[in-house]
N, C-alpha and C positions, 0 to 999 in steps of 0.2 A: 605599442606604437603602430604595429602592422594593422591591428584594429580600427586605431581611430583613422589612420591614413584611406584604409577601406573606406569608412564611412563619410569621410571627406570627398573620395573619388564619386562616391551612390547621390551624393546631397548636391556635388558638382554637374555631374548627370542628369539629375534631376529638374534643375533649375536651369539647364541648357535646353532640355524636354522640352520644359515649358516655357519659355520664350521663343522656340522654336512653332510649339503649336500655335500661339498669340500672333505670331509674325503672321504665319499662314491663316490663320483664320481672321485677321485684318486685310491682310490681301484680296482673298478672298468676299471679303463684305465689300471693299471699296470696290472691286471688280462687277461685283451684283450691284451697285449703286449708279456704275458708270457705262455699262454695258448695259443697253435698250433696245435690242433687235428685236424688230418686231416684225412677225411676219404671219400677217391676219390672213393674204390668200388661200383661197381653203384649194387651191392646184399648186402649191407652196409643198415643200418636201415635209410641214407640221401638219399631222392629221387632227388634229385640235381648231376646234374653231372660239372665234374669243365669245365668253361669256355678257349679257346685256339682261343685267337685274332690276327691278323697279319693287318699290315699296311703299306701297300705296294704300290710303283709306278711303276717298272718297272716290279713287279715279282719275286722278289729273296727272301723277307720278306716271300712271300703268298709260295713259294715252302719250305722254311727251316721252315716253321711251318707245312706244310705237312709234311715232314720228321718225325717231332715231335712229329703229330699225330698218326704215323704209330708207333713210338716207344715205347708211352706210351701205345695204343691200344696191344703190343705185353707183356707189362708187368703190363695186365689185368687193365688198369687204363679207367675209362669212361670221356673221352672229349669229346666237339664239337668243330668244328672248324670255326669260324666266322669270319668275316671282318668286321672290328670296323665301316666299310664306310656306313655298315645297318644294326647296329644295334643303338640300343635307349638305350643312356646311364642311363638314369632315373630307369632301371633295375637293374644297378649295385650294390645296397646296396643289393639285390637279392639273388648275388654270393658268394659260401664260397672259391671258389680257381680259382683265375685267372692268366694266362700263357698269356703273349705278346708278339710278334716278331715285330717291328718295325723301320721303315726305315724313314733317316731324306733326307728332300729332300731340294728344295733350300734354303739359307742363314739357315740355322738351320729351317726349316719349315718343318713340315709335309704334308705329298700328301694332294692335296687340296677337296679330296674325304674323309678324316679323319678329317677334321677342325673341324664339330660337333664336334665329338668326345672329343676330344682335347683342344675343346674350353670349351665346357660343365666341365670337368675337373678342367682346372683352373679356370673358373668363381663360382664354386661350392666350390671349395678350398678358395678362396678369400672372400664367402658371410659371414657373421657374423652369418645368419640368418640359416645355412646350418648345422654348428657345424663339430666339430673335432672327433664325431663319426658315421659320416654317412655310412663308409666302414668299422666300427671295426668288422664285422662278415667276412671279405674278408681275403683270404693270396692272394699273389701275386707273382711274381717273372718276370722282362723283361729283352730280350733281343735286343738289339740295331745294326742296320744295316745301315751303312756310309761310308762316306770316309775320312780316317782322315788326305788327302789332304788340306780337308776343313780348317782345324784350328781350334780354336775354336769352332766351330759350328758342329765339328764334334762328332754325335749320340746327337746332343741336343734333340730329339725327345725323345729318351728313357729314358736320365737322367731325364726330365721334367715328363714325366710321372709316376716315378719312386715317386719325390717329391710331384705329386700333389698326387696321391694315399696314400701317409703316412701322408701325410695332415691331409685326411680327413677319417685317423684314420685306414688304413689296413696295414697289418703287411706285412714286406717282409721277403719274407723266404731263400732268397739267393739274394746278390747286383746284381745292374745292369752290365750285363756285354755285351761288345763290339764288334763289328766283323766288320772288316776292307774290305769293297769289292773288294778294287783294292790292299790291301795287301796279298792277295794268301794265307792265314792262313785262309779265315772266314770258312770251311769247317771242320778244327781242332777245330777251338775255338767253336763253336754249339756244335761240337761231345763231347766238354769238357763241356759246358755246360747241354746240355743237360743229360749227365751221372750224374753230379753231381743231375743236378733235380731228376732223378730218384735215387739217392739213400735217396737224402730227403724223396722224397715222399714213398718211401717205407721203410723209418723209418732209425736213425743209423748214420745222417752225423751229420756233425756242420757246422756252419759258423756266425762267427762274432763273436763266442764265445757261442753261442746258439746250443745246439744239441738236436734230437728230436730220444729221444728212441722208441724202437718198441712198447712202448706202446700207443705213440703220444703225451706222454705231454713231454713240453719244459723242457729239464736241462739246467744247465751253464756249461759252462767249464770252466777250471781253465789255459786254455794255453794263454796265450800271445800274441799279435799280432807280438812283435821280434819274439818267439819262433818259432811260425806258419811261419815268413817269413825266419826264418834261416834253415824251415825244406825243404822250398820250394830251398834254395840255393845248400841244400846239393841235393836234387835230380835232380838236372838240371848240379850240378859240377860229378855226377856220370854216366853221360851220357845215361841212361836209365829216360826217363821220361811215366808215365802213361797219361793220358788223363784226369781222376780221379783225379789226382793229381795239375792239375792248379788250383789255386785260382784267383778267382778275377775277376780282367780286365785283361786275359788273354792276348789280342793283346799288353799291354805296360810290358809287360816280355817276352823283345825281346830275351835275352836267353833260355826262354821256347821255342820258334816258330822256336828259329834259330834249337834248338836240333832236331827237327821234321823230319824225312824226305820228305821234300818239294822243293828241288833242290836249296837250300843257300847254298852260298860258301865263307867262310871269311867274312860273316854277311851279303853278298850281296845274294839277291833271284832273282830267276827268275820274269823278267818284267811280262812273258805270262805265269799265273796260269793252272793249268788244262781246267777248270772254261771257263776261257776267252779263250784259245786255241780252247775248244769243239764249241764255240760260233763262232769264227772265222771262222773255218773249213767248218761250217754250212754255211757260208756266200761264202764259193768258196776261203778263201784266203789259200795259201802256207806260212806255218809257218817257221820261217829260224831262228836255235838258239833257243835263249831266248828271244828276242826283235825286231825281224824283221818279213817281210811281203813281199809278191809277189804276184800279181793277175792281172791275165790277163782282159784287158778291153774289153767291147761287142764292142767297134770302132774298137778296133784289130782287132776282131773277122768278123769286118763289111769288114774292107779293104780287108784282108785275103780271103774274098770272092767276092770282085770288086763292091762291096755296099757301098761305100763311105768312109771316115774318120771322124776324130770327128774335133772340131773347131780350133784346132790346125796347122792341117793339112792345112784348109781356111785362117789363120789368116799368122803360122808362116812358113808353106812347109812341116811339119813333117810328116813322115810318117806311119800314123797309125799301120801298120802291123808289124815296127820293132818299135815298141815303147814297151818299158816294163815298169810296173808301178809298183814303191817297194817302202819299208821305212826302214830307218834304227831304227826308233821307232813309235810301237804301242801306244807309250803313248803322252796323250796331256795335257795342262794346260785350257784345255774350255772346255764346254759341250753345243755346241752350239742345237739350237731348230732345225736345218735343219740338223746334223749330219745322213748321211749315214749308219753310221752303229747303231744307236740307242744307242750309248754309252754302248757299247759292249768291249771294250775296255777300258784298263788302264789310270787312271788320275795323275799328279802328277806334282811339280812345280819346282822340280831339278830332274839332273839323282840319284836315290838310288837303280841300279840295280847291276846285274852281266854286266859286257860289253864284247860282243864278235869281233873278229876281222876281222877289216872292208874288208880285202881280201877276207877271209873267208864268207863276207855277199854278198860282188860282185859274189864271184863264184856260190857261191848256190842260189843266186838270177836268174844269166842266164841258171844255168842248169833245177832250176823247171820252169824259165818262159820256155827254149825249148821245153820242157816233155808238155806243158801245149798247146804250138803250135800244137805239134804233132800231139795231139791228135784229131788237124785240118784236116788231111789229110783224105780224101773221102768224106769231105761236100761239096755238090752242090756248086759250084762256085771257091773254091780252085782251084786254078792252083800251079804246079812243081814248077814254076817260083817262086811266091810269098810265097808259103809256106818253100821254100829254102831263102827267103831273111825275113823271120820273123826267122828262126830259129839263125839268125845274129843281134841281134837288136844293131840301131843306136842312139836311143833317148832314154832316159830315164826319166821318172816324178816320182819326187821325193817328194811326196805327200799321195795318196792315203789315208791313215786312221790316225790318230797322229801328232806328229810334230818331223819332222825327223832333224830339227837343233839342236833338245835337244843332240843327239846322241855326247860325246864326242870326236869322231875319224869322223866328217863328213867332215873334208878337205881331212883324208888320204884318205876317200871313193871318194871324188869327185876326187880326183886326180889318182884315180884307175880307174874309170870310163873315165874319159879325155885319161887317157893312150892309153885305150883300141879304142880311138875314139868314144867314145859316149858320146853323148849331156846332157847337166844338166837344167832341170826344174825345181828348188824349190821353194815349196810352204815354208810358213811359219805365225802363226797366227799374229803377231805382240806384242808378248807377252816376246820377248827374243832380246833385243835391242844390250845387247853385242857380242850375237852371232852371228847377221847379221852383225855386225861389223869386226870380226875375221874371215867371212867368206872369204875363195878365191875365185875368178873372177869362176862366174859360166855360164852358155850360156843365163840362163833367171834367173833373183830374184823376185820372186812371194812376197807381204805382202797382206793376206786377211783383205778388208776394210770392213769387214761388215756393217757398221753404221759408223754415224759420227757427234754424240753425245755420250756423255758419259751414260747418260742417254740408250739410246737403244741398246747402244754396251752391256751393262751387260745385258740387257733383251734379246741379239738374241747371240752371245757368252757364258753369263754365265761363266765367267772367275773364277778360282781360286786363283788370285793374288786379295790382296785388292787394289793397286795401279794399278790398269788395266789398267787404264787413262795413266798415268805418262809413264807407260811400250811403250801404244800405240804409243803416238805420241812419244818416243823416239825412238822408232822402225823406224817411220817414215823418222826421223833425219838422222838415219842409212842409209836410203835406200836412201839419197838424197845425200850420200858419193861413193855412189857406183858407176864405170867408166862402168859397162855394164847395158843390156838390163834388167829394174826395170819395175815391175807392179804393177798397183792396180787392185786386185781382188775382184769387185762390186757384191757381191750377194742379188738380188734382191726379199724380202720377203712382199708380199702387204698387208697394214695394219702395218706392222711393223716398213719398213722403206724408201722407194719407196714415201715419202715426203720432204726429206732433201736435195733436190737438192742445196740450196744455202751454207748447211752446209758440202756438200760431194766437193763442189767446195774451200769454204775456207780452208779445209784440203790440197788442190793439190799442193799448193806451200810450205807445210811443207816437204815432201817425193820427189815431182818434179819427177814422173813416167814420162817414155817413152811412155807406154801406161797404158791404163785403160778398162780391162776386165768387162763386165756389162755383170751379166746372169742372168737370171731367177733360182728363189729356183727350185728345183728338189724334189716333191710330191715322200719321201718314202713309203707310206703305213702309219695305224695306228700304232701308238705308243705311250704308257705310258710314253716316256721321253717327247713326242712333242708335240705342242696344235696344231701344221699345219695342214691345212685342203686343200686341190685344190681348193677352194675359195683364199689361200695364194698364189699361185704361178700365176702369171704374164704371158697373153699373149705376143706372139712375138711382139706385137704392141706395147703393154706397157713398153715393153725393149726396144722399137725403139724411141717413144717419151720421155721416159726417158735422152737417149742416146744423144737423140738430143738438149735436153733443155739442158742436162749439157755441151755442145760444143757449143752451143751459147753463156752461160752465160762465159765462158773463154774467149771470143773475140777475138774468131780465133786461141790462143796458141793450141787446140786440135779439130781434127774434127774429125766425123764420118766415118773411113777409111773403116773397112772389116763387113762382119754380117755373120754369121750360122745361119738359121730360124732354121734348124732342130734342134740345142743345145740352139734354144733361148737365143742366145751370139752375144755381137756385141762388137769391137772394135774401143776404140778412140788413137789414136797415135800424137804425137807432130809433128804440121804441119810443121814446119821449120828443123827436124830435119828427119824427114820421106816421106817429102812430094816432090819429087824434079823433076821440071820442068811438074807440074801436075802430074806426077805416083808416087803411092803410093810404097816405101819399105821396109814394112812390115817381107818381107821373111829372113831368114836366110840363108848363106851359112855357110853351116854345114864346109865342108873341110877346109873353113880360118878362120873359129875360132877356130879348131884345132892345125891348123899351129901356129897360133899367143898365144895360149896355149902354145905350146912345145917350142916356143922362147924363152921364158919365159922377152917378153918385156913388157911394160904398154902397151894397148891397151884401144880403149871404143866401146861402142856400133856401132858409125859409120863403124867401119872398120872393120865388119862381115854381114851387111844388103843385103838383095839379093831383085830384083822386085816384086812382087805383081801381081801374073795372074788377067786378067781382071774381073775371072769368079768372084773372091775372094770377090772384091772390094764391098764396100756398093752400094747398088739399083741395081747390075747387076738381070740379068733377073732369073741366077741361084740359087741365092740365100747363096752364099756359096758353091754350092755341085759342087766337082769336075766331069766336062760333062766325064771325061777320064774313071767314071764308072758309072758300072748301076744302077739306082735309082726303088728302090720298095717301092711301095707303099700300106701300107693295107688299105682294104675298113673295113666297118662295119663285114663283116661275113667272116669276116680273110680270104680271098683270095689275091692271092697277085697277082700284075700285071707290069710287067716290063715297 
């Protein structure tokens, strides 16, 4: 009996133990939950100054935490400001207040210079062995930089970091909140964020129902989450809104952004943000409206001066100098890794813009590319003659940055542009199957093939549709409906996809192109969107064997017609429909597919084709370059020699 009585006292003990420990370390947890003293002044008795991280890929995270920097620094608060990509998370339980900016990159990922980061994070969140208060001395608060084109996946970077830090037991002091890059509010919504941190941090606000008096400990409030959102109704229905006064996820209180002065019209916003404009501008382009573009090409600029044309010119007769390159949208549904413009530009998967009118886009499209010619007049090589027949353009490529079939009014454009006798080049990513469908008879229909797996198409595109695939090859479909001249535009990126020769051939008879564009990736410089290196882009040889394997493996339906060495572009054209009695008819005549435009009869491809100068031709001695001008060449220490 004295046995089991013992054992009865040890199991009594026991289980007093632990209830004992349970009480105290609930205590304990609600005490870290509800105690928020915060005290950032760095003449404050904490030698700790609060930490201020950003996570960044292209720079817009690292710049709107600089901003953040600059504002807390002005309302006497001591941060540093760090990039989570070097710093050593194992510090973190370290920190009494931490501030995050971060930006979600592909498929919901974070930059791939933040992985520690991030990974450390949730594996620490996840360990059993780690516990649920490794961060309770931390506050926190992030904000999230995306596109929430994405879908789902959009600011998954911040909401996850948000979860793993209350994990493992830090308190937040304001929710995660959102900022839209390509919605043209993310510069309002920071500034609302960020106002609200500083009235936190300097004592007086609430949120969540938690306010932190000036003395810094935690009260409750007693308002309501209805209350709170019926107060946010009234001030959005009184048409004065504060900045202060947004709550939340700011971007999904589309009535708060629309109120803003931000250039929305009937809940429609400007495509081209301040933002994106300024970036644009930087890049050389002419802004037209709300959503268009105009920039003149350095081929213009080449012909303009009897320096040649671009591969256009070699392939179709165009003529560089009246050629004018516009869009009627800056906005695309890809983000591909050879993008030109580094993704400087709007993303998005329907039109949700303001739309301006397409006459209105023609006109001001020809008056700034003139302005733009003009400005040609007294450079070395210009002549009266040519500079008077640029100030007239004939061709038009309807390409340049975006995808300009999203544009709802692009038939009355193209039918504006026909009017006036000029030529139609459009490009298109293959990503809008109905809209090449509804398209009218244009002079050339461009679909970029970049890949021809599914597989590498989303690795070198970067699509925002999740059905990219299905999109693709119904695009394809599209383009094998079409009575005029159809292309495939082969961009050629090594290591990426400069293998697929037999997979870019089984694609040929889904779309059934006239011809097949093959060029070499074009090396922009470094950039945080792109992993390309000039190890990526393909000699002219490489383009040329390329070229030539995929015209063998067709068995004669396509040969190797025209090459540009200088654009590292070679063209294959369908020998039976191009090829006739040996010479190649690659060329256009411009004047009868105008004519047969304005008939308004069915026509196709055949009954606008013009010959093929010899110089054009693949293996001539020239290479593509027109002998009619002068060819410069630069040596090593930039001289140039005719």
């Amino acid at each position: 009996m004295s046995t089991t009585s013992a054992r009865a006292r040890l199991a009594l003990i026991a289980l007093l133990s632990a209830a004992t420990f349970y009480c105290f370390y609930k205590s304990r947890r609600l005490k870290q939950r509800k105690k928020l003293t915060l005290n950032p002044n760095p003449s404050s008795s904490s030698p700790r100054t609060g930490k201020l991280f950003f996570i960044s890929q292209t720079g817009t995270s690292k710049a709107l935490a600089r901003r953040l920097l600059d504002l807390l620094a002005a309302n006497g608060l001591a941060f540093e400001l760090v990039d989570a990509a070097s710093y050593e998370p194992e510090d973190l339980p370290k920190e009494a207040l931490v501030l995050i900016v971060a930006s979600t990159w592909d498929d919901g990922q974070p930059p791939a210079s933040a992985r520690f980061f991030t990974n450390w994070l949730a594996e620490s969140s996840e360990d059993f062995r780690v516990g649920s208060m490794l961060l309770s001395r931390c506050r926190f608060s992030v904000f999230g930089v995306g596109s929430r084109a994405y879908g789902v996946s959009f600011n998954a970077v911040g909401r996850e970091l948000s979860r793993r830090m209350r994990a493992l037991g830090a308190a937040e002091i304001l929710p995660v909140w959102e900022g839209d890059v390509d919605d043209g509010d993310i510069d309002v919504v920071f500034e609302a964020w960020s106002g609200k941190l500083m009235r936190f941090l300097k004592g007086g606000d609430a949120e969540n129902g938690v306010a932190l008096g000036n003395g810094g400990e935690a009260e409750y409030s007693d308002v309501s989450d209805d209350e709170e959102e019926e107060e946010e109704e009234a001030v959005v229905e009184s048409g004065v809104v504060d900045l202060e006064d947004i709550v939340g996820k700011a971007p999904s209180r589309g009535a708060v952004t629309e109120a803003k002065a931000n250039g929305t019209v009937n809940g429609k916003r400007d495509m081209v943000t301040p933002v994106i404009r300024a970036s644009l501008v930087k890049q050389g382009y002419k802004i037209i409206g709300s959503h268009s573009g105009v920039k003149i090409c350095r081929w213009t600029k080449s012909q303009l001066r009897g320096r040649g044309g671009c591969y256009k010119h070699s392939f179709y007769g165009i003529e560089s100098h009246r050629c004018m390159e516009t869009t009627p949208s800056l906005a695309c549904a890809n983000k591909c890794v050879f993008c030109w413009r580094h993704h400087t530009n709007p993303v998005g998967k329907s039109w949700q813009w303001k739309m301006d009118d397409p006459l209105e886009i023609v006109n001001t499209a020809i008056d700034l590319h003139s302005k733009m010619i003009k400005q040609m007049k007294g450079v070395p090589g210009v002549t009266l003659e040519r500079l008077t027949e640029g100030l007239s353009p004939r061709h038009c490529a309807l390409s340049l940055v975006g995808e300009p079939i999203m544009y709802p009014e692009i038939n009355t454009l193209v039918d504006e542009l026909h009017r006036r006798r000029i030529s139609t080049f459009l490009v298109t990513n293959a990503q809008f199957p109905e809209k090449i469908r509804m398209l009218k008879p244009i002079t050339q229909l461009y679909v970029s093939v970049d890949a021809a797996t599914k597989e590498s198409l989303k690795a070198i595109d970067r699509p925002l549709f999740g059905d990219f695939w299905e999109r693709f090859i119904d695009s394809l479909k599209a383009l094998k409906e079409k009575q005029q001249r159809t292309v495939y535009r082969l961009t050629l990126v090594k290591g990426w996809n400069t293998e697929e020769i037999e997979a870019y051939y089984n694609i040929f008879s889904i779309g059934n192109p006239d011809f097949v564009e093959i060029k070499g990736v074009t090396y922009c410089g470094s950039s945080a969107t792109s992993k390309l290196t000039m190890e990526n882009v393909p000699w002219h040889a490489d383009v040329k064997a390329f070229s030539e394997a995929l015209a063998l493996r067709s068995n004669g339906e396509y040969e190797v017609a025209c090459e540009h060495v200088h654009s590292c572009c070679v063209l294959l054209a369908k020998t039976k429909k191009f090829k006739v009695n040996g010479q190649w008819f690659t060329w256009i005549d411009y004047e009868k597919f105008h004519d047969l435009v304005a008939s308004g009869k069915p026509f196709d491809s055949n009954d606008y084709m013009a010959a093929t100068p010899s110089w054009a031709v693949y293996g001539a001695v020239e290479g593509g370059f027109d002998p009619y001008q002068s060819r410069y060449r630069k040596e090593r220490h930039h001289r140039s020699n005719q």
